[in-house]
VMD Tcl script that draws the C-alpha trace (Angstrom):
set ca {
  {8.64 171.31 123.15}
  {12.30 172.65 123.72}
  {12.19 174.41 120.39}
  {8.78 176.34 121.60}
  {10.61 177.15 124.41}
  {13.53 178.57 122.70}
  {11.26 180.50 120.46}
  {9.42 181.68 123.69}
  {13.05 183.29 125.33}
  {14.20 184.44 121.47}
  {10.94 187.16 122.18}
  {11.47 188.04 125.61}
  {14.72 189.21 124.53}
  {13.45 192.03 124.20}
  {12.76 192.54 127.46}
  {14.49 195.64 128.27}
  {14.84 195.20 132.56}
  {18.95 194.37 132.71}
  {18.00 191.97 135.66}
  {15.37 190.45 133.86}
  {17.17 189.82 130.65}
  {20.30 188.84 133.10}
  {18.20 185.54 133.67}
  {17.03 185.14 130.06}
  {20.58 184.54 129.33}
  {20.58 182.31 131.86}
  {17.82 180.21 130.77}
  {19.27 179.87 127.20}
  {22.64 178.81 128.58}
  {20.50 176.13 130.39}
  {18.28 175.53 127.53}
  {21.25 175.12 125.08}
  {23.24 172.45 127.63}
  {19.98 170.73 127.79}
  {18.99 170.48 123.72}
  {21.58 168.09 121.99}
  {19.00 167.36 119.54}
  {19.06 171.28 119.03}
  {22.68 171.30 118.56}
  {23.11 171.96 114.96}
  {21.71 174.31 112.03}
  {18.62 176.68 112.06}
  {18.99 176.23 116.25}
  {22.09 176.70 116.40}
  {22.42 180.08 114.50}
  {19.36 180.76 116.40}
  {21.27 180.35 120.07}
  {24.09 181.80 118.50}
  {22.15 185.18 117.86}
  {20.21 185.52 120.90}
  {23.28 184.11 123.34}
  {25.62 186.69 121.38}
  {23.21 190.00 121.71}
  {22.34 189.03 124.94}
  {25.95 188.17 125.85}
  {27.56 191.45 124.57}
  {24.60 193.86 126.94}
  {25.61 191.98 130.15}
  {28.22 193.50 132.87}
  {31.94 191.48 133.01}
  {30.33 189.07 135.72}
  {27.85 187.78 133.48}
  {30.03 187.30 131.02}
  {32.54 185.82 133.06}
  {29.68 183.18 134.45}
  {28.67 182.43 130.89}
  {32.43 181.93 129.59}
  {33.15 179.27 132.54}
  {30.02 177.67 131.03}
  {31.05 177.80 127.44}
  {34.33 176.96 127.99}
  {33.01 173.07 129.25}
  {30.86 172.67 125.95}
  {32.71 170.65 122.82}
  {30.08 172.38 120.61}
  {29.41 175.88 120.97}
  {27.70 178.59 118.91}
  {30.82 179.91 117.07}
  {30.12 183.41 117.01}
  {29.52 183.80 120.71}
  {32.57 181.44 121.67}
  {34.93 183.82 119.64}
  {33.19 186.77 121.39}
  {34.15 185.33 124.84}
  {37.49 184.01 123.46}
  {38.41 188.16 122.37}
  {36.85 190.04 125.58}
  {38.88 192.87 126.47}
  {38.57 191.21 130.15}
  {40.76 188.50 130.93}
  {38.28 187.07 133.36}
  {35.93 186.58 130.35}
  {38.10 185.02 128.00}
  {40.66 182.84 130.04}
  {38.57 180.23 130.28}
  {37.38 179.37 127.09}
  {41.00 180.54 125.51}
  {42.42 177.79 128.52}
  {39.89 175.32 127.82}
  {37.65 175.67 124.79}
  {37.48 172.77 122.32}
  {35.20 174.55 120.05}
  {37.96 177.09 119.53}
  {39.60 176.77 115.95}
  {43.00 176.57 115.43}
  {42.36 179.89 113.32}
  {40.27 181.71 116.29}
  {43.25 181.01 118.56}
  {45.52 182.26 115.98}
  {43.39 185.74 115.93}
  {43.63 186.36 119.25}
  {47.39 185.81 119.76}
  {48.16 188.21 116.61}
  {45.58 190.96 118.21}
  {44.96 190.78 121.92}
  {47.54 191.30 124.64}
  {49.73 189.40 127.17}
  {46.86 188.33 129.62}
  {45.25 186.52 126.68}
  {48.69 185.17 125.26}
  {49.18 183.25 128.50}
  {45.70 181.79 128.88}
  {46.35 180.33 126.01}
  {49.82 179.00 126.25}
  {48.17 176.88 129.23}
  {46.41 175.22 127.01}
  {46.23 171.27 127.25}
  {47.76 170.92 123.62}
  {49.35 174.17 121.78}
  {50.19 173.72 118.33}
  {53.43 174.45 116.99}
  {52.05 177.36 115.01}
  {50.19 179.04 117.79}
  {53.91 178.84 119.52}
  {55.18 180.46 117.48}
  {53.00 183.36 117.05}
  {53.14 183.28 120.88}
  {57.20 183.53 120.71}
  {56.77 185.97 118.81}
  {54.85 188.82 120.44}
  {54.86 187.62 123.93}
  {56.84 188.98 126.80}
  {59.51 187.28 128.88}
  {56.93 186.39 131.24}
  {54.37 184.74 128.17}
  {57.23 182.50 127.14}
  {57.63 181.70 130.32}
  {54.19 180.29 130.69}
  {54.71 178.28 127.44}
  {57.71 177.32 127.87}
  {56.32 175.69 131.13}
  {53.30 174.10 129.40}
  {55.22 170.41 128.33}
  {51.96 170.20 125.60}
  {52.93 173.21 124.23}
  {54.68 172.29 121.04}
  {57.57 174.29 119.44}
  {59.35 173.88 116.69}
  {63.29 173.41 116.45}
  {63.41 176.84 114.65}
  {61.42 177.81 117.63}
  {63.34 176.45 120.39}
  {66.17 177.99 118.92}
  {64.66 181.41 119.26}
  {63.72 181.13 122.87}
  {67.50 179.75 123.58}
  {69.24 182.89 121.93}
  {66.35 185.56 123.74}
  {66.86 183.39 126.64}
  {71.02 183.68 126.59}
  {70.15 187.39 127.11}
  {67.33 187.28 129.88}
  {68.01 185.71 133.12}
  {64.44 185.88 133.98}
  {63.88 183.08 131.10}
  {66.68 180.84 132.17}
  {64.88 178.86 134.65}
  {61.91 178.29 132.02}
  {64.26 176.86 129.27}
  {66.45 174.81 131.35}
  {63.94 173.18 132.76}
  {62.11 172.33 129.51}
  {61.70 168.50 129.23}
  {61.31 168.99 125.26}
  {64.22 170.89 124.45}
  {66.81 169.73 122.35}
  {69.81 168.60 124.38}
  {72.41 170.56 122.33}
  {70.38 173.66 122.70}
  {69.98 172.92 126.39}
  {73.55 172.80 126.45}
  {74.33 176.15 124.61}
  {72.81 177.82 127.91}
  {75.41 176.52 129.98}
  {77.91 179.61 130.38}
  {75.02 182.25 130.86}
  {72.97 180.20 133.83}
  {73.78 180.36 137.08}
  {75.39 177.25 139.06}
  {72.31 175.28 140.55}
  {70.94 175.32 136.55}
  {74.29 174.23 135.17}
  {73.57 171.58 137.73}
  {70.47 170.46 136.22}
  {72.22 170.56 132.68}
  {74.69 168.25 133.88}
  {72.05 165.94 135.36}
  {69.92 165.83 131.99}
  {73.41 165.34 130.31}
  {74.20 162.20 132.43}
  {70.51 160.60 131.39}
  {70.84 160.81 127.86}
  {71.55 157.77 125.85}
  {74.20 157.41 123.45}
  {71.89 157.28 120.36}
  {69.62 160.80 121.59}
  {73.48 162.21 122.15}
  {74.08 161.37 118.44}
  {71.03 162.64 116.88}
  {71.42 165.58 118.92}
  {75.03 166.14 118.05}
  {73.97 165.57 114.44}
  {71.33 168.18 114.28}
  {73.11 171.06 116.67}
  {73.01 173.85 115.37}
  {75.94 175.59 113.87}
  {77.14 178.52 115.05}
  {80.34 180.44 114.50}
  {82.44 181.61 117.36}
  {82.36 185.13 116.26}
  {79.92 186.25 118.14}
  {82.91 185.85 121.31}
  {85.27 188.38 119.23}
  {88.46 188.73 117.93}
  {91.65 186.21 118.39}
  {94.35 188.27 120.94}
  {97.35 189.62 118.70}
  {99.44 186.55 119.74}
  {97.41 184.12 118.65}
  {99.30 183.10 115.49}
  {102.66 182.88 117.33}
  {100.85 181.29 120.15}
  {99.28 178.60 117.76}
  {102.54 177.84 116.09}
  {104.43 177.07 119.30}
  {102.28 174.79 120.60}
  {102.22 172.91 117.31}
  {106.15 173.29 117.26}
  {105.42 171.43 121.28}
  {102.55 168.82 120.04}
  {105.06 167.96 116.90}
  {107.68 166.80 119.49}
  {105.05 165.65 122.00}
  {106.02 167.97 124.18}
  {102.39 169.20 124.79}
  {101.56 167.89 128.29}
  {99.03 168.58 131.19}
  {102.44 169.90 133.37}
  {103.44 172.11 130.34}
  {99.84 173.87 130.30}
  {100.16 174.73 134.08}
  {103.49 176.18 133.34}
  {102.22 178.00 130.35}
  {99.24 179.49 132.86}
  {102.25 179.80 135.91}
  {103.97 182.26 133.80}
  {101.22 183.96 132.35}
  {101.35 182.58 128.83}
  {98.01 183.13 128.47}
  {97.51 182.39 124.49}
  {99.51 179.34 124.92}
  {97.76 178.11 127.64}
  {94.20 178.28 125.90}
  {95.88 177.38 122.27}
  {96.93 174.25 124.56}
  {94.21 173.65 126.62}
  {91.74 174.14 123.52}
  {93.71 171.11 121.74}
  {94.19 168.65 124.74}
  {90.66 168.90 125.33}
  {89.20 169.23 121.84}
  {87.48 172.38 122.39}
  {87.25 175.48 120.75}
  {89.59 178.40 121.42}
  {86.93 181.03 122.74}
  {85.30 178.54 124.87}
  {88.24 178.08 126.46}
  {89.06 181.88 127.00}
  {85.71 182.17 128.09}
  {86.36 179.98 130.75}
  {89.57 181.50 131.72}
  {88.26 185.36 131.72}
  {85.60 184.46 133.60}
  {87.04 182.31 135.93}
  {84.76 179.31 135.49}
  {85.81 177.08 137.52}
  {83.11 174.87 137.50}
  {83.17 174.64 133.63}
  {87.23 173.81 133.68}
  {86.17 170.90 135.96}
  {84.00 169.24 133.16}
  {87.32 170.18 130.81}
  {90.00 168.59 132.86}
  {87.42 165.71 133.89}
  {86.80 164.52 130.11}
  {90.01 164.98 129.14}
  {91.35 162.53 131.72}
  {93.48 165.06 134.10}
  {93.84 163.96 137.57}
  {92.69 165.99 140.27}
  {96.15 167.73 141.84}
  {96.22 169.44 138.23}
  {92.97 170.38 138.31}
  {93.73 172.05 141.69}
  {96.70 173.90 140.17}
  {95.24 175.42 137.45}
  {91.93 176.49 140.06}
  {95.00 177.97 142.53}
  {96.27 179.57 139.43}
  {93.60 181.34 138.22}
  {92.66 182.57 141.51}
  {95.55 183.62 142.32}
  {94.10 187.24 142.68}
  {91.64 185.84 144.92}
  {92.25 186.25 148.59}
  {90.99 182.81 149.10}
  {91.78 180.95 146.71}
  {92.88 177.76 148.64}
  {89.89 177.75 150.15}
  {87.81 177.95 147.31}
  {89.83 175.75 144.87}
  {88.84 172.68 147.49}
  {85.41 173.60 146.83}
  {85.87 173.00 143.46}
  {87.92 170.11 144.40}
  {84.59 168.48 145.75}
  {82.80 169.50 142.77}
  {85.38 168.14 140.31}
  {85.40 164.22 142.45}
  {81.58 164.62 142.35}
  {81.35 165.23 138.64}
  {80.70 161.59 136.89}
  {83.30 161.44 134.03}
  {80.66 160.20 131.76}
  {78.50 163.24 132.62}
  {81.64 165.58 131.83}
  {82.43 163.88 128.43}
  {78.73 163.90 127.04}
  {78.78 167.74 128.06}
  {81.99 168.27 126.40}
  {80.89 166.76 122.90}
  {78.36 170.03 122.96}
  {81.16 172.22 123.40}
  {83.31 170.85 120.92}
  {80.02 171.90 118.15}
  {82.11 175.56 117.93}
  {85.33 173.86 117.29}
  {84.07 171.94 114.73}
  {82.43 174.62 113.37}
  {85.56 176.57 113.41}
  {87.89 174.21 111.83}
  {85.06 173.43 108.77}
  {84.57 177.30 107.75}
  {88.29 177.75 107.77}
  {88.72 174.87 105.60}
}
mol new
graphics top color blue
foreach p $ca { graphics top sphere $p radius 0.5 }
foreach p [lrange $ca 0 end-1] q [lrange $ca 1 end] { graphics top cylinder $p $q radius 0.2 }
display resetview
């Protein structure tokens, strides 16, 4: 009987009133929801022809109507359900590209490599987003699209991937928030986003740096990536001589935390970072970084992993804001900050940093 009936709408298709054809389409949608026994085959080529001619004559509304539909059925005629999932509206396609499971992996994949950024972030708001379809996403979305995935915890992504979205991200503020906030991203890249985020994110680093087990800090560590510190430019001129006093200092023992705030007292600069850089086991430009910039916050982990007490801490903030007309006043700020900051918390962070040391020391080997 429901096969007559389809038969019966497949030749008033040709109907050629808009309004009257308007609600043929709407008695196949209803016809197809209500034949599961129809479902397959002949049928379903046949509801795929007359669904898809009927489909692509109808004004964006229709369409729209139809797509919410669609976009509920686990089986759909495959012709019309890639129509939907390519219409140049957004309203038509967003559903079934946000919730279609009769979309292929390789219809998805056709639409992110063709259509624009309204149809990119339907469908990085997908339930489940293959690491693929990430990719391709990554690739030609804007800051706004990777935002979208980034947010989507089922959207998978690669290591190569994440590692992508970290280095775009190191030069985009507006993605900062996005990646930082990822659940799934590595913990060493999370880390490498430290210096370029502003302080209420390094806040959440230090946070998801406190919760990580020994074991994920290892594997982590283990798989960082490595990257050399040229990127932060050239050594100052003094470097060398720099390098070989302290050394001349650490030989004797001499190398002390009261030595480094006399280095940075009489504005020994290279010494002081040479210094600093071994006391603390980081790398050189990381430490310069911190200086030039005046991270104060950052020297705080620094002095707090490598065991220096708080007065010295204090000196070297005084110090380096010495240009600053209130310094005192903002070097007990970062007093607070420094007796808030868990030691464990600043020693897990600090095993990230010291990745471009290690770096360093195995290329020049």
């Amino acid at each position: 009987m429901q096969r007559t009936k389809l038969h019966d709408l497949i030749e008033m298709a040709q109907e050629p009133s808009s309004e009257r054809r308007r609600e043929l389409l709407r008695g196949v949608t209803d016809l197809f929801f209500a034949s599961e026994d129809l479902k397959g085959g002949p049928e379903m080529e046949l509801f795929d022809d007359v669904m898809s001619q009927l489909a692509g004559e109808m004004e964006e509304a229709v369409r729209a109507e139809l797509a919410h539909r669609m976009a509920q059925a686990e089986v759909a005629p495959q012709g019309l359900i890639r129509d939907l999932a390519r219409d140049a509206s957004i309203e038509v396609a967003r559903p079934v590209l946000e919730g279609s499971h009769a979309l292929t992996e390789d219809d998805l994949l056709s639409v992110a490599r063709t259509r624009g950024q309204d149809h990119l972030r339907a469908i990085s708001q997908r339930p489940l987003v293959s690491e693929a379809l990430s990719e391709a996403i990554v690739e030609r979305g804007d800051d706004e699209t990777v935002g979208v995935l980034l947010a989507n915890e089922g959207a998978l992504l690669s290591r190569e991937v994440h590692e992508i979205v970290v280095d775009r991200a190191a030069e985009n503020p507006a993605l900062h928030e996005a990646v930082v906030t990822r659940k799934s991203l590595p913990v060493d890249l999370l880390n490498e986003m430290y210096f370029v985020v502003e302080a209420k994110l390094r806040g959440e680093i230090l946070a998801r740096n406190a919760e990580v087990d020994p074991a994920e800090l290892d594997a982590a560590l283990a798989v960082g990536r490595k990257q050399l510190a040229e990127r932060d430019g050239a050594l100052p001129q003094d470097y060398s001589e720099a390098e070989k006093q302290v050394r001349i200092l650490r030989l004797r023992g001499a190398i002390t935390p009261q030595v480094l705030a006399g280095f940075l007292r009489q504005r020994e600069t290279s010494k002081f970072l040479v210094a600093l850089s071994e006391l603390a086991e980081i790398d050189f430009h990381t430490a310069r970084r911190i200086l030039e910039r005046r991270e104060l916050d950052a020297l705080s982990i620094v002095c707090k992993a490598a065991g220096f007490d708080r007065s010295l801490y204090l000196t070297f903030a005084v110090l380096i804001l010495d240009r600053d007309s209130n310094a005192m006043g903002r070097a007990r700020e970062y007093g607070e900050l420094y007796e808030n900051l868990p030691r464990e918390a600043a020693q897990r962070t600090i095993r990230f940093w010291r990745l471009r040391r290690q770096t360093r020391d195995v290329a020049a080997a």
